[in-house]
Phi, psi and omega in degrees: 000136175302114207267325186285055186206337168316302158340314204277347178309120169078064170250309152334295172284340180283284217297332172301295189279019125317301174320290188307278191307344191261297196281351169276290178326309190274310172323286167344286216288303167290004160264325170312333195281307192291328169299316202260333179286340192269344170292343199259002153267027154284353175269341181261014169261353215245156153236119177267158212201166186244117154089267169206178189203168168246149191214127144303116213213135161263161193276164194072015172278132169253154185261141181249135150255134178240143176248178177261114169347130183079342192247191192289135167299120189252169181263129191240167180228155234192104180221161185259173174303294163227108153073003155307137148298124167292138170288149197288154185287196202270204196236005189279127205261106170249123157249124174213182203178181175239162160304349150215030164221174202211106162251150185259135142281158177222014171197180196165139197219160195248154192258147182262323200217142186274118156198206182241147196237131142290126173244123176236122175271145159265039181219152179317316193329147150296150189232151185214135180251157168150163172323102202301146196278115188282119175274355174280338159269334153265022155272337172275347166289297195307301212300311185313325186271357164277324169314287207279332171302302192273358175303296180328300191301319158309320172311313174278324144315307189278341157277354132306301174287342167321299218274328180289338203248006170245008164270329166295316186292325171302325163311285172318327193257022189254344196251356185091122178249163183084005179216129214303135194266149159331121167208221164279192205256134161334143179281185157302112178332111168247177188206148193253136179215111160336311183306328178303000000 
């Protein structure tokens, strides 16, 4: 057997799970950011307004109205420029916020035609209009930051057992192979005679 060839046992299994841990990690890491960034830019997408507003709108695009968590739901009316009700939005429940406010949405409209929609509420409270919270992104988040923990963690496993099985081989081949391992000593020379 060859000896020098010993060293290579479990190089493989390193470099796999080298492999493994760089592309789970780096995978992971860049689908959370763009999933959970793009849920947590429906708020840098939103305007909030006091009483009523105007929101450009193209058609099919939809809309969200969010209150501030804790405080009265106001009842708003939603009309285009000229003088169409838009159809209801999705049915679909958002909450999104910063570190120090928190919004619920409560309504939601679909723009039938690209124009400008008047939203008029009947309460003082601030109203924040904007884009329903994308659940394919935060389902690419979620999913992402599970690739790389459990990615990771195989990765890092199959680079243990690399390092454990190219650590033996060197051991072994340090002892030689085809040549007799440290063991016990010989015994005392006997010799066989008929006579005996």
């Amino acid at each position: 057997m060859n000896t020098a060839q010993q060293p290579q046992r479990g190089k493989k299994t390193l470099i796999a799970g080298v492999i493994v841990l760089g592309v789970c990690l780096l995978g992971g890491i860049i689908a959370a950011v763009v999933g959970l960034g793009g849920a947590v830019g429906t708020l840098a997408k939103s305007q909030a307004f006091s009483g009523s507003a105007q929101v450009n709108a193209e058609a099919g695009e939809v809309f969200q109205l969010y209150a501030l968590e804790g405080s009265a739901i106001p009842n708003c009316e939603v009309i285009g420029a000229d003088g169409t009700i838009p159809g209801p939005g999705t049915s679909q429940t958002s909450t999104i916020g910063d570190n120090n406010e928190s919004w619920a949405s409560f309504d939601s409209f679909l723009a039938d035609s690209t124009q400008i929609y008047l939203i008029s509420c009947d309460s003082s409270d601030p109203v924040l209009v904007g884009p329903p919270l994308s659940i394919g992104g935060i389902f690419a988040g979620v999913g992402g930051i599970l690739l790389a923990v459990f990615g990771g963690l195989i990765g890092v496993i199959l680079i243990i057992v690399g390092l454990v099985k190219r650590s033996r081989s060197r051991t072994r081949s340090d002892w030689g192979y085809g040549q007799p391992s440290p063991g016990y000593p010989p015994g005392p020379a006997t010799t066989w005679s008929p006579n005996r």
